[in-house]
C-alpha positions, 0 to 999 in steps of 0.5 A: 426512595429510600429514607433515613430509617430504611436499611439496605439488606448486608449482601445489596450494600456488599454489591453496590461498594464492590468495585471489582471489574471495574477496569475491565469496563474501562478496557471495553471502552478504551481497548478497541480504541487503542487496538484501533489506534495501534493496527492503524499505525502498523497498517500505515507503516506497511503500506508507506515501506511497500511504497518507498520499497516500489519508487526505490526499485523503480528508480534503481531499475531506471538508473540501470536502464539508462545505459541498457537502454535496448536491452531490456525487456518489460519482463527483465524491467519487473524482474529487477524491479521485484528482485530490489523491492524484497517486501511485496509479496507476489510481486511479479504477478501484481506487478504492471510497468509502462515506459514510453519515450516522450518528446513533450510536456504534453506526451507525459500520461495523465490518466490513472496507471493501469494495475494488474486486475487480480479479480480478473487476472488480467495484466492491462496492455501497456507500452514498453518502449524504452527509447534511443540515445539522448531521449526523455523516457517516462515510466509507471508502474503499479503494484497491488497489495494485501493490507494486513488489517481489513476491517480495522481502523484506518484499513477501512478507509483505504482505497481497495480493490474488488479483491481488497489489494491496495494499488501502489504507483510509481512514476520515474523519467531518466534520459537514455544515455547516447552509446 
């Protein structure tokens, strides 16, 4: 303890009024929050475009199909679909579409959409049926994506992959249009 008479040495009271680098200790704490807090909105922000990119080119390509119906194959399907959706890199390879006519509620698939395996690299065998005139035709499609953060803020709670892609679905139905 140090009592009234005692005297500091000068150089001890230098070091303990000297407030340099104090700043720097409070970025240590608050930076990685921050940095946290901004890669996650970036992350985020990414991955809702890809999603809104797929559905749009999903639902583009199904609008054409409706009057093509028999003409189109699975792989013009990923074709159109990867030549409206700009921002999913790859997109032909990771890319996986299913489409069945179906005649009731009960023929609508309810088990996950099958995604291409990029471990693997394998494409699940799916259903490419596209329907005749006047019939309900429900579709799926699956892509899988890169995050651009792995291992920073929300990145790590995203549902990857063996490879670290991210799987995003699309759901679509339209009716054929009768010729």
């Amino acid at each position: 303890m140090i009592g009234a008479g005692l005297k500091l040495p000068h150089c001890l009271t230098r070091y303990l009024k000297n407030r340099e680098g104090a700043s720097a200790i409070e970025f240590a704490i608050v930076g990685p929050l921050f940095l946290s807090l901004l890669f996650s909105a970036i992350e985020m922000g990414w991955v809702m475009t890809q999603s809104m990119m797929l559905e749009s080119a999903v639902n583009r390509t199904a609008r054409s199909m409706q009057i093509n119906a028999n003409s189109i194959t699975a792989i013009d399907f990923k074709k159109a679909v990867c030549a409206h959706a700009i921002v999913l890199k790859d997109c032909e390879a990771n890319l996986n579409v299913e489409l069945s006519p179906v005649a009731t509620k009960a023929d609508i698939p309810t088990d996950a959409t099958p995604c291409v395996d990029r471990v693997k690299n394998t494409v699940p065998v799916t259903n490419f049926k596209s329907g005749k005139g006047n019939e309900i035709v429900f579709g799926r499609a699956c892509v899988v994506v890169n995050v651009l953060t792995p291992g920073i803020g929300v990145a790590l709670s995203l549902p990857v992959d063996a490879s670290g892609g991210l799987r995003l679905t699309a759901r679509f139905a339209f009716v054929t249009e009768a010729i």
